[in-house]
N, CA, C and O atoms as a GROMACS GRO file, in nm:
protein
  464
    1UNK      N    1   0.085  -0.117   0.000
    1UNK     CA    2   0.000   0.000   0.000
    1UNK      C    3   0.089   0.123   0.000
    1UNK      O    4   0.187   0.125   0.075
    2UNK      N    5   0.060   0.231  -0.083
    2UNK     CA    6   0.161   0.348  -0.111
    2UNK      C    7   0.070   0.438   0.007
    2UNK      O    8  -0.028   0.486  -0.048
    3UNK      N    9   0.074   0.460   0.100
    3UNK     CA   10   0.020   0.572   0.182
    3UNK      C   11   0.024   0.712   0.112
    3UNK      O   12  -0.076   0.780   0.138
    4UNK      N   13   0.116   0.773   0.028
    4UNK     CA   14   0.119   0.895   0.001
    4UNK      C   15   0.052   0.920  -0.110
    4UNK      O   16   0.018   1.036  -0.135
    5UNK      N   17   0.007   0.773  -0.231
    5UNK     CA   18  -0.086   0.841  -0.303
    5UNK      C   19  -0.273   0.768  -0.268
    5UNK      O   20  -0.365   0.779  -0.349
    6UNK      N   21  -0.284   0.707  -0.148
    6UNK     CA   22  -0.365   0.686  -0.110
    6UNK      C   23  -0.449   0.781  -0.045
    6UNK      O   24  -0.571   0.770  -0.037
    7UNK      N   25  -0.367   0.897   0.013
    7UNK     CA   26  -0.392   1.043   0.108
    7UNK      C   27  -0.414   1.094  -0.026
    7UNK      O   28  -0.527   1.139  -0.043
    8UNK      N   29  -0.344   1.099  -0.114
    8UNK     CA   30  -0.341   1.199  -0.221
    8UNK      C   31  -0.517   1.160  -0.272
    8UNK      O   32  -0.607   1.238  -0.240
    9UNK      N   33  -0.537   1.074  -0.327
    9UNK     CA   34  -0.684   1.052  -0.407
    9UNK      C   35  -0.785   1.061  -0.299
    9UNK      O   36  -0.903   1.066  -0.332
   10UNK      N   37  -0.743   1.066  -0.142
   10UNK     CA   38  -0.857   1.078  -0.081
   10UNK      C   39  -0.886   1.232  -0.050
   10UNK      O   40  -0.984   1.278   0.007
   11UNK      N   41  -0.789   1.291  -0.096
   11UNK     CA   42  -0.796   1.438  -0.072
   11UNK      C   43  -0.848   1.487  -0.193
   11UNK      O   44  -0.897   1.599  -0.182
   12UNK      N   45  -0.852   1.440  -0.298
   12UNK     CA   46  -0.896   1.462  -0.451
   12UNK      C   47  -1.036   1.415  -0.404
   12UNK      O   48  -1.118   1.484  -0.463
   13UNK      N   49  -1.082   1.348  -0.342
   13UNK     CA   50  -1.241   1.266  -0.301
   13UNK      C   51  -1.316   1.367  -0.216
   13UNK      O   52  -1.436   1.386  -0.238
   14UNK      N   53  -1.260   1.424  -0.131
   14UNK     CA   54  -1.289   1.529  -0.058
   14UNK      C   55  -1.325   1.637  -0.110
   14UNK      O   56  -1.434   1.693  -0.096
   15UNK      N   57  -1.218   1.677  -0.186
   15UNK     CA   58  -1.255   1.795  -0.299
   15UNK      C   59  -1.308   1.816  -0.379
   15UNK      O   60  -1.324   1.932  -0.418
   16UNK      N   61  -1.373   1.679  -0.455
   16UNK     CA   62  -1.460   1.684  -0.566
   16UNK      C   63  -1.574   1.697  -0.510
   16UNK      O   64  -1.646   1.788  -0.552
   17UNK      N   65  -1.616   1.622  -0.416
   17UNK     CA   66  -1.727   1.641  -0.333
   17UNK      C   67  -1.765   1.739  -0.286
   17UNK      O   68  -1.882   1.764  -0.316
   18UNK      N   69  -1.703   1.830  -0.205
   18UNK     CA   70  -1.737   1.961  -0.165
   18UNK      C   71  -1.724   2.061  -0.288
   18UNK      O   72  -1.827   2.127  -0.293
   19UNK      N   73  -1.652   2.089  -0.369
   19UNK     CA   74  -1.651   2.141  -0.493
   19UNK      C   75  -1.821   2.129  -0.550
   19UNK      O   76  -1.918   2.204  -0.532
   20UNK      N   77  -1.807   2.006  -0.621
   20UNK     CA   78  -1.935   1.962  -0.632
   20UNK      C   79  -2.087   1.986  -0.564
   20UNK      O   80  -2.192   1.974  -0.627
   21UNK      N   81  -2.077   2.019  -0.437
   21UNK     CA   82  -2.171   2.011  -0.347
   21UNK      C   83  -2.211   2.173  -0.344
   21UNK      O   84  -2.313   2.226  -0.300
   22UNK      N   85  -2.083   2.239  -0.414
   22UNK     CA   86  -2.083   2.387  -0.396
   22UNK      C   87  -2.126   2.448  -0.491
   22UNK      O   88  -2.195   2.547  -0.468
   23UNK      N   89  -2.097   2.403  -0.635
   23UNK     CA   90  -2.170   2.416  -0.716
   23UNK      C   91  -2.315   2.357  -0.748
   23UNK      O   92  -2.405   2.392  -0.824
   24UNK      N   93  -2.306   2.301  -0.700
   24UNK     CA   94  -2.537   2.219  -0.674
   24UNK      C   95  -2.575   2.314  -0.620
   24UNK      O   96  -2.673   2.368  -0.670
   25UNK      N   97  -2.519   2.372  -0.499
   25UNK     CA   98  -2.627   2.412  -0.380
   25UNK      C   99  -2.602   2.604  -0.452
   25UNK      O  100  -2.707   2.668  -0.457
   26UNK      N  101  -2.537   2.642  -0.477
   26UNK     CA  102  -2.526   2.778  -0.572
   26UNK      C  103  -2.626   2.795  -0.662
   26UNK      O  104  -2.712   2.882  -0.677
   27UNK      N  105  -2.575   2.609  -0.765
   27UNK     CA  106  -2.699   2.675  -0.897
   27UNK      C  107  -2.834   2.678  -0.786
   27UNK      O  108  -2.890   2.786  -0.766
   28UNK      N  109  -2.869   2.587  -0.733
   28UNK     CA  110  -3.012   2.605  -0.694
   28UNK      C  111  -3.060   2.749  -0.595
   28UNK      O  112  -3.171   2.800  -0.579
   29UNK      N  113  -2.944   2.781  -0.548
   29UNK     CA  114  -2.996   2.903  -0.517
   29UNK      C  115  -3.070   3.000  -0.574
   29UNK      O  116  -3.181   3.047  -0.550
   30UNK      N  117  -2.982   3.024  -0.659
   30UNK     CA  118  -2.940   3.119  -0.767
   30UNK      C  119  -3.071   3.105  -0.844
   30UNK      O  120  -3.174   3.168  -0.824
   31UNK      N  121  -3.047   3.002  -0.944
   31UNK     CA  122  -3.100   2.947  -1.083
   31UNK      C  123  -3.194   2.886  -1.097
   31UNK      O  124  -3.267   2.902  -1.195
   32UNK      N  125  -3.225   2.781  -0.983
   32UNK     CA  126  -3.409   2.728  -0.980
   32UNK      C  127  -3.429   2.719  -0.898
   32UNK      O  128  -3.362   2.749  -0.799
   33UNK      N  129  -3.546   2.665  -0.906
   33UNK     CA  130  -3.652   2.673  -0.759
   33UNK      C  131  -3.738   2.556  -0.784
   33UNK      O  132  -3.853   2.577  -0.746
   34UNK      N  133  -3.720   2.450  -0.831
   34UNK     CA  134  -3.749   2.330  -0.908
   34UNK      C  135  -3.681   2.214  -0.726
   34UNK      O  136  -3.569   2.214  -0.675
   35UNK      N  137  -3.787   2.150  -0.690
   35UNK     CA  138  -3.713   2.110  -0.582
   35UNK      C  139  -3.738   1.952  -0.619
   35UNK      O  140  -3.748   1.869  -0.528
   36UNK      N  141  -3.745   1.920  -0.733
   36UNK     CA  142  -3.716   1.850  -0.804
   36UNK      C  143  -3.566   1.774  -0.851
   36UNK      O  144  -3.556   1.654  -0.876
   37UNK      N  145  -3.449   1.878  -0.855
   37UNK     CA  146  -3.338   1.908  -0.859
   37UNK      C  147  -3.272   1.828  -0.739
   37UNK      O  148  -3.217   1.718  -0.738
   38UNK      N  149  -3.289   1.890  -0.673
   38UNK     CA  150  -3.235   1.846  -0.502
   38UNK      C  151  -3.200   1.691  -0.486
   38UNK      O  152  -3.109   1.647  -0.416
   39UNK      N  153  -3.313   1.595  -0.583
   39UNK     CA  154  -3.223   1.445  -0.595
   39UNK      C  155  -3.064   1.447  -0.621
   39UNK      O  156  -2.998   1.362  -0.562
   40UNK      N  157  -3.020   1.508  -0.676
   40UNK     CA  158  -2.898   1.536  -0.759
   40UNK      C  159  -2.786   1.519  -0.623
   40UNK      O  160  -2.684   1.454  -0.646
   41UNK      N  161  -2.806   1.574  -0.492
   41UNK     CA  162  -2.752   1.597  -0.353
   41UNK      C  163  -2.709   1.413  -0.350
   41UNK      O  164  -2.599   1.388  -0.300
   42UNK      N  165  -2.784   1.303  -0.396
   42UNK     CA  166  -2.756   1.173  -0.321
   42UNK      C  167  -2.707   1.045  -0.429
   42UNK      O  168  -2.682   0.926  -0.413
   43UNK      N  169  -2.709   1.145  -0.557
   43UNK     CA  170  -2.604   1.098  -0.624
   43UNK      C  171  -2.436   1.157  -0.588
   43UNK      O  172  -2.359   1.069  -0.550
   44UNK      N  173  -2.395   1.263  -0.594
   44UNK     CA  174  -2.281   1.337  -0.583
   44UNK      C  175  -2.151   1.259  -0.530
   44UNK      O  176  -2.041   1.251  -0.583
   45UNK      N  177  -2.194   1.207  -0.419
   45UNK     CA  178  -2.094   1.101  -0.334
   45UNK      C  179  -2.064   0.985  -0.436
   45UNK      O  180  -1.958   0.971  -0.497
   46UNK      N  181  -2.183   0.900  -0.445
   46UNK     CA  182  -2.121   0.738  -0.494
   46UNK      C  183  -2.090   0.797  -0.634
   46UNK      O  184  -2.052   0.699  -0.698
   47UNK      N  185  -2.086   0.914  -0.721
   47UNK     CA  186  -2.003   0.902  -0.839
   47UNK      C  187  -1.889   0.955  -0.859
   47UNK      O  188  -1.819   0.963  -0.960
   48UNK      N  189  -1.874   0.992  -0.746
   48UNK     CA  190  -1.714   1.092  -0.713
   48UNK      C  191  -1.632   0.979  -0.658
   48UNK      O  192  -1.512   0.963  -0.680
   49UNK      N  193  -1.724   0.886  -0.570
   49UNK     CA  194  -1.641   0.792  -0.536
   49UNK      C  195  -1.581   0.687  -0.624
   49UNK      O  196  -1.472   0.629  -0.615
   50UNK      N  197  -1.711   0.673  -0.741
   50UNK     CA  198  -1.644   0.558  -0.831
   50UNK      C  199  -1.554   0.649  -0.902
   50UNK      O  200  -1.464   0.574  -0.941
   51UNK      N  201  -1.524   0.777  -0.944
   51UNK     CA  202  -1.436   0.813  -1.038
   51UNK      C  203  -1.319   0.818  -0.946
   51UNK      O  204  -1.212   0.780  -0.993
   52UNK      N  205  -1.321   0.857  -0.825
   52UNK     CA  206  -1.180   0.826  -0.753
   52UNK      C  207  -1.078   0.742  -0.752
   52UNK      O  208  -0.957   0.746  -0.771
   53UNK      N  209  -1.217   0.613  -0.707
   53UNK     CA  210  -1.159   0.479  -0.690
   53UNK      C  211  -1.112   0.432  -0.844
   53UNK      O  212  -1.008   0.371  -0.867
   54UNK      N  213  -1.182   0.460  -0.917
   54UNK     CA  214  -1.114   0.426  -1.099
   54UNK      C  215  -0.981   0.486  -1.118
   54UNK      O  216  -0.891   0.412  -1.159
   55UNK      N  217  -0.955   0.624  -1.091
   55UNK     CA  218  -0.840   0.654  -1.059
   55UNK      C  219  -0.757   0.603  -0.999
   55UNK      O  220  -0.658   0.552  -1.052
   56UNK      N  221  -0.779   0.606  -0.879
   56UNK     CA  222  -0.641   0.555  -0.768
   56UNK      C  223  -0.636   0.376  -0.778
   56UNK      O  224  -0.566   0.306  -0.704
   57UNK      N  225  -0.728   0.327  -0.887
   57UNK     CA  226  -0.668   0.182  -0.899
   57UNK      C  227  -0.626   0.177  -1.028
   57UNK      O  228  -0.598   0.059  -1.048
   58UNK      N  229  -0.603   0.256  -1.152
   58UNK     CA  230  -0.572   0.258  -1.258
   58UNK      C  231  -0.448   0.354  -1.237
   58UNK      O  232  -0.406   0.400  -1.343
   59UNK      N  233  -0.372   0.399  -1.107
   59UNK     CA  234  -0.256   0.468  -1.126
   59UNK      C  235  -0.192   0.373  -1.034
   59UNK      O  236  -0.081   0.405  -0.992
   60UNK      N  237  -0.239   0.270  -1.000
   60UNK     CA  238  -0.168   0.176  -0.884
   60UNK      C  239  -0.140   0.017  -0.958
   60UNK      O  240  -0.068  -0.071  -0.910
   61UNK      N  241  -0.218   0.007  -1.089
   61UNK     CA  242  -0.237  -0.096  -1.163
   61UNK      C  243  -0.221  -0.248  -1.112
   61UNK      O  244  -0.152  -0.340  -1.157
   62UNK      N  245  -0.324  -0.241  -0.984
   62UNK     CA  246  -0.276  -0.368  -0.901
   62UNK      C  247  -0.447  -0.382  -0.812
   62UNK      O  248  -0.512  -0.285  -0.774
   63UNK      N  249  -0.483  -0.508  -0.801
   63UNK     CA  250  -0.552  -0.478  -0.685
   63UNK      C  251  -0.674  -0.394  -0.692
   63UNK      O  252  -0.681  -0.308  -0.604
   64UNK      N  253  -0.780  -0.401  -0.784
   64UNK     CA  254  -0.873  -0.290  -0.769
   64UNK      C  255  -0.938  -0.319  -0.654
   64UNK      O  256  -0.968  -0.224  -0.582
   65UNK      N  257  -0.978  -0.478  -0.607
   65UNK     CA  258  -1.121  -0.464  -0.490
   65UNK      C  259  -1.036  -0.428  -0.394
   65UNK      O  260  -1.098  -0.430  -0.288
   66UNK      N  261  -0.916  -0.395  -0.376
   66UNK     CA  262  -0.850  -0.362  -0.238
   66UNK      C  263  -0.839  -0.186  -0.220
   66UNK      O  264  -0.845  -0.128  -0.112
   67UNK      N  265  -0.818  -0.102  -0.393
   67UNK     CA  266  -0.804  -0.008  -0.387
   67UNK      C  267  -0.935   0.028  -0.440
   67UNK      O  268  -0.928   0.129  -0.510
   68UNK      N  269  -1.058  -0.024  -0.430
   68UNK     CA  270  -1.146   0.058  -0.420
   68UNK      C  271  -1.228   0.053  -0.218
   68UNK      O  272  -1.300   0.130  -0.155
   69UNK      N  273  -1.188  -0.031  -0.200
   69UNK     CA  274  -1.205  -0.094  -0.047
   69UNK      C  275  -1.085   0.030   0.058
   69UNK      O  276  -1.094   0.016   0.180
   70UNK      N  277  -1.013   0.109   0.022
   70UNK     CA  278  -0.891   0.184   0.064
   70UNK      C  279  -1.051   0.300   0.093
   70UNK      O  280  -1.118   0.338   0.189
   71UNK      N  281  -1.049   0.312  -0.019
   71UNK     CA  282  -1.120   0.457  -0.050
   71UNK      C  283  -1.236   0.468  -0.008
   71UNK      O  284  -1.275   0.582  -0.033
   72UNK      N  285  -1.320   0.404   0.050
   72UNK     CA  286  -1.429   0.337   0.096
   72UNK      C  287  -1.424   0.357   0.256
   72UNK      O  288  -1.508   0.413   0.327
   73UNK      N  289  -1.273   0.281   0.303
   73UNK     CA  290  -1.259   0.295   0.442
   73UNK      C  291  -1.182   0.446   0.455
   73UNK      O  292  -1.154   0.471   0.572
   74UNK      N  293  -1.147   0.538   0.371
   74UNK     CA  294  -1.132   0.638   0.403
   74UNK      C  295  -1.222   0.742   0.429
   74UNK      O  296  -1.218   0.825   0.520
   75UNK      N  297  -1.315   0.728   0.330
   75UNK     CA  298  -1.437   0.780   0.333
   75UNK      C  299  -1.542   0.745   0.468
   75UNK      O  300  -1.628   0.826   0.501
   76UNK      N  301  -1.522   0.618   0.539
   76UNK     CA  302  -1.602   0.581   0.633
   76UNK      C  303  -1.489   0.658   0.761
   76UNK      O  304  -1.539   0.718   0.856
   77UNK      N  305  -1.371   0.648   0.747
   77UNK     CA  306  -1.346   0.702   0.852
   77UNK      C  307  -1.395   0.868   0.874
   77UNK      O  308  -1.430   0.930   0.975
   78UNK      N  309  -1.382   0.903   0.749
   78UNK     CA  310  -1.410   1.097   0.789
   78UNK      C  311  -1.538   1.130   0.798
   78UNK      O  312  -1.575   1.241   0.837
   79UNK      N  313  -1.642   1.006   0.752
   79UNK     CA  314  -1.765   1.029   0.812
   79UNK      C  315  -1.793   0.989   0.931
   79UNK      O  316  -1.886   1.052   0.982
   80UNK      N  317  -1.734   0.889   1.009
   80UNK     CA  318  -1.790   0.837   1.157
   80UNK      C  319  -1.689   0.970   1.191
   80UNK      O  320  -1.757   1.057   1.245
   81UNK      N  321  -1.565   1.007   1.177
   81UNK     CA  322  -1.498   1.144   1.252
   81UNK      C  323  -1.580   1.290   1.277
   81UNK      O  324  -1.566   1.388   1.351
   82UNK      N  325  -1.665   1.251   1.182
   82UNK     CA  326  -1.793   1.399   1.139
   82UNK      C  327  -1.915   1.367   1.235
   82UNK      O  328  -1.989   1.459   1.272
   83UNK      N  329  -1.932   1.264   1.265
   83UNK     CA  330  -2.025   1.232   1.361
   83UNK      C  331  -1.979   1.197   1.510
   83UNK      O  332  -2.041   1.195   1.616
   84UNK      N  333  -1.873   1.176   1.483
   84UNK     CA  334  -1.788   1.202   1.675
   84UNK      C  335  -1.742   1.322   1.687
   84UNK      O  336  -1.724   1.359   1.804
   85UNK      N  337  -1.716   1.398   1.603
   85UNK     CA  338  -1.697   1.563   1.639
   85UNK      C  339  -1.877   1.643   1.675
   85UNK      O  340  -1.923   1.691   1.779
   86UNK      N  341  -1.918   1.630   1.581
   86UNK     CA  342  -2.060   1.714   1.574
   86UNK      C  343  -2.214   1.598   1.598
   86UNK      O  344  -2.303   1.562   1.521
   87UNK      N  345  -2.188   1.574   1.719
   87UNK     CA  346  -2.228   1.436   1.767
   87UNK      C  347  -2.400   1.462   1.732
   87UNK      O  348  -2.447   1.383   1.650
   88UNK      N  349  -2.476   1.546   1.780
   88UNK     CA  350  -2.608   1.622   1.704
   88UNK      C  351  -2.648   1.674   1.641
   88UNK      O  352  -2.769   1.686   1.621
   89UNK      N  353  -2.536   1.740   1.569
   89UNK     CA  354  -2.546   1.858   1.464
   89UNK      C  355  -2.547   1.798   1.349
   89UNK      O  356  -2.613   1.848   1.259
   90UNK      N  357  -2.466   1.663   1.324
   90UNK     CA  358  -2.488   1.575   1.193
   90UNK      C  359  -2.564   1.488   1.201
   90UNK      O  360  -2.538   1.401   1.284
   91UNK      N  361  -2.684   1.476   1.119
   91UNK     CA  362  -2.741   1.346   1.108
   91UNK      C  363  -2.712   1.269   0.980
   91UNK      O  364  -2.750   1.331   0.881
   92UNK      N  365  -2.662   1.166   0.958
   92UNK     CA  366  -2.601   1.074   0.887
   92UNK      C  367  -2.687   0.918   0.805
   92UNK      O  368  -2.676   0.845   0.903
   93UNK      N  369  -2.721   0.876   0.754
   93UNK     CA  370  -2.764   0.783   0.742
   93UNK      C  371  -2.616   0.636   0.720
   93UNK      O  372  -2.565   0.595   0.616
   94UNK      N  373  -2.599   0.609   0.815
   94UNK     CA  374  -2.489   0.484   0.818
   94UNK      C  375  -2.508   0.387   0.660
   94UNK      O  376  -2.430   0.357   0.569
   95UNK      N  377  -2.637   0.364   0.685
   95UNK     CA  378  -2.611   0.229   0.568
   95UNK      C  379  -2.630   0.304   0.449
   95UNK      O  380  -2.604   0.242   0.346
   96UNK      N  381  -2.676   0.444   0.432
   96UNK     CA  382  -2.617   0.443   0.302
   96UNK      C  383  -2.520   0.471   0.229
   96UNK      O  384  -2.497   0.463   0.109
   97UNK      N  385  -2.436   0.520   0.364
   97UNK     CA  386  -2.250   0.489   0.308
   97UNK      C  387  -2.231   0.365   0.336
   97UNK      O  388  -2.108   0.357   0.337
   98UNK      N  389  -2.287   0.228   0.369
   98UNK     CA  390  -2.214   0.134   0.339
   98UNK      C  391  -2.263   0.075   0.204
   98UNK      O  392  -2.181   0.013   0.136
   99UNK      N  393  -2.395   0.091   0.158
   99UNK     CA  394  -2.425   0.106   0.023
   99UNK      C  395  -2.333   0.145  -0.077
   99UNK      O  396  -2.365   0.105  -0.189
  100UNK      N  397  -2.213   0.222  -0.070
  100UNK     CA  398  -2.148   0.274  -0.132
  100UNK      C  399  -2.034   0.221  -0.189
  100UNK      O  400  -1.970   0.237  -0.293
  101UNK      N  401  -2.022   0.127  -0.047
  101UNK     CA  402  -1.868  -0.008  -0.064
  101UNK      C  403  -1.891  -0.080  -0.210
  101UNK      O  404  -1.807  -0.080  -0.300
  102UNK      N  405  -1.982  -0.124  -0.215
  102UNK     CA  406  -1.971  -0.180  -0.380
  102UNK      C  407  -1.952  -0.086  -0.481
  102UNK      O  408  -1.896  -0.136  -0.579
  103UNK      N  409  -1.982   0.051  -0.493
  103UNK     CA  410  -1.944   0.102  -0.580
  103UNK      C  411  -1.819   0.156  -0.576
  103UNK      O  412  -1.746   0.161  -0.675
  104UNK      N  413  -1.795   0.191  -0.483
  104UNK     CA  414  -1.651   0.192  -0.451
  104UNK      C  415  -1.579   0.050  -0.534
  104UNK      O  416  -1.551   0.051  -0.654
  105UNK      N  417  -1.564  -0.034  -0.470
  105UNK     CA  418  -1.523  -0.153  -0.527
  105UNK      C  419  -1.540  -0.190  -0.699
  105UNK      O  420  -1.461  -0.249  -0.772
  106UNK      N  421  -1.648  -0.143  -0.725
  106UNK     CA  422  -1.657  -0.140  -0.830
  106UNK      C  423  -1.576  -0.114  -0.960
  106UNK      O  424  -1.543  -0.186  -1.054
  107UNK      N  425  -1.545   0.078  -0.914
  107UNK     CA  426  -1.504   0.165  -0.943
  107UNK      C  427  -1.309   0.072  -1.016
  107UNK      O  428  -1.246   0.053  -1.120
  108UNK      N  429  -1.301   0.049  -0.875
  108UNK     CA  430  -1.139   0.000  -0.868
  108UNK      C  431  -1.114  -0.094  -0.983
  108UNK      O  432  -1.034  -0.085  -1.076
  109UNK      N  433  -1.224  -0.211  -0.945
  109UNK     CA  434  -1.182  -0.302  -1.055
  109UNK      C  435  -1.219  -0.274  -1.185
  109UNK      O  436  -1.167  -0.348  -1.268
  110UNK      N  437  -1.305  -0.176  -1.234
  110UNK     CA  438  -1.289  -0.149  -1.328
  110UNK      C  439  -1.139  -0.034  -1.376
  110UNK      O  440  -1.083  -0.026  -1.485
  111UNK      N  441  -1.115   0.029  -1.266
  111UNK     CA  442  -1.023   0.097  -1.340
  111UNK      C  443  -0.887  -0.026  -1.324
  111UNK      O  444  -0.797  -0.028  -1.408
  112UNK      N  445  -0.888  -0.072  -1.269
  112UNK     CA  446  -0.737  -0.159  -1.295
  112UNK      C  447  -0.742  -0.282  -1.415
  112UNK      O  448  -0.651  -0.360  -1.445
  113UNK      N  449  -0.880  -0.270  -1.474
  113UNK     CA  450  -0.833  -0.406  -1.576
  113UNK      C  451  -0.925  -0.273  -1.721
  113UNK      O  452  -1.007  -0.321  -1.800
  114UNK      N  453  -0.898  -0.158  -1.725
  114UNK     CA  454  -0.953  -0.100  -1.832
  114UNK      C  455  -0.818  -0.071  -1.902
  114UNK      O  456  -0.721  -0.072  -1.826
  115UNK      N  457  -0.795  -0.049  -2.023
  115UNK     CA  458  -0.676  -0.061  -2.084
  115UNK      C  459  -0.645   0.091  -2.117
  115UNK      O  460  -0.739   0.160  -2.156
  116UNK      N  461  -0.514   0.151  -2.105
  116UNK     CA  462  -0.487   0.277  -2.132
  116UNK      C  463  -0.484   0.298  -2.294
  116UNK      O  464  -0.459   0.408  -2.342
   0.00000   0.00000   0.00000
């Protein structure tokens, strides 16, 4: 396991997400009023996650169910950390980040057996 580009794609996971999350919640400010839209909030995660995990197992070329399983438990750690810091202030739904482990997993093995 390379720790330094494992931090690296989980910090790219972080950022796409909030990036992402920043631009949703803007346009809808802004731009509609369609609350219709607002599904869009519970996709954002599991497709940032599979493009991560496609990444960081197609630059590791080894191992996708392990390096999409990395990214998965990184992601589970900074969410149970978000809910032991802001113990009421976050409400969380648990299983549907574990819903996510397969796509995560997914993600990996497809990027490690897709051909450059």
């Amino acid at each position: 396991m390379k720790i330094g580009v494992l931090l690296k794609y989980s910090l790219y996971l972080l950022l796409i997400i909030l990036i992402t999350f920043l631009i949703l919640t803007t346009y809808l400010y802004f731009f509609s009023n369609k609350p219709s839209i607002e599904i869009a909030y519970y996709f954002i995660v599991p497709i940032c996650m599979f493009i991560i995990s496609f990444l960081y197992s197609r630059n590791i070329h080894e191992r996708g169910l392990v390096r999409g399983l990395e990214i998965w438990i990184i992601y589970m750690g900074i969410i149970l950390l978000l809910k032991l810091v802001f113990q009421f202030a976050f409400e969380s739904n648990i299983l549907q980040h574990i819903i996510y482990l397969p796509i995560s997993i997914l993600g990996g093995v497809i990027g490690v057996n897709i051909k450059k």
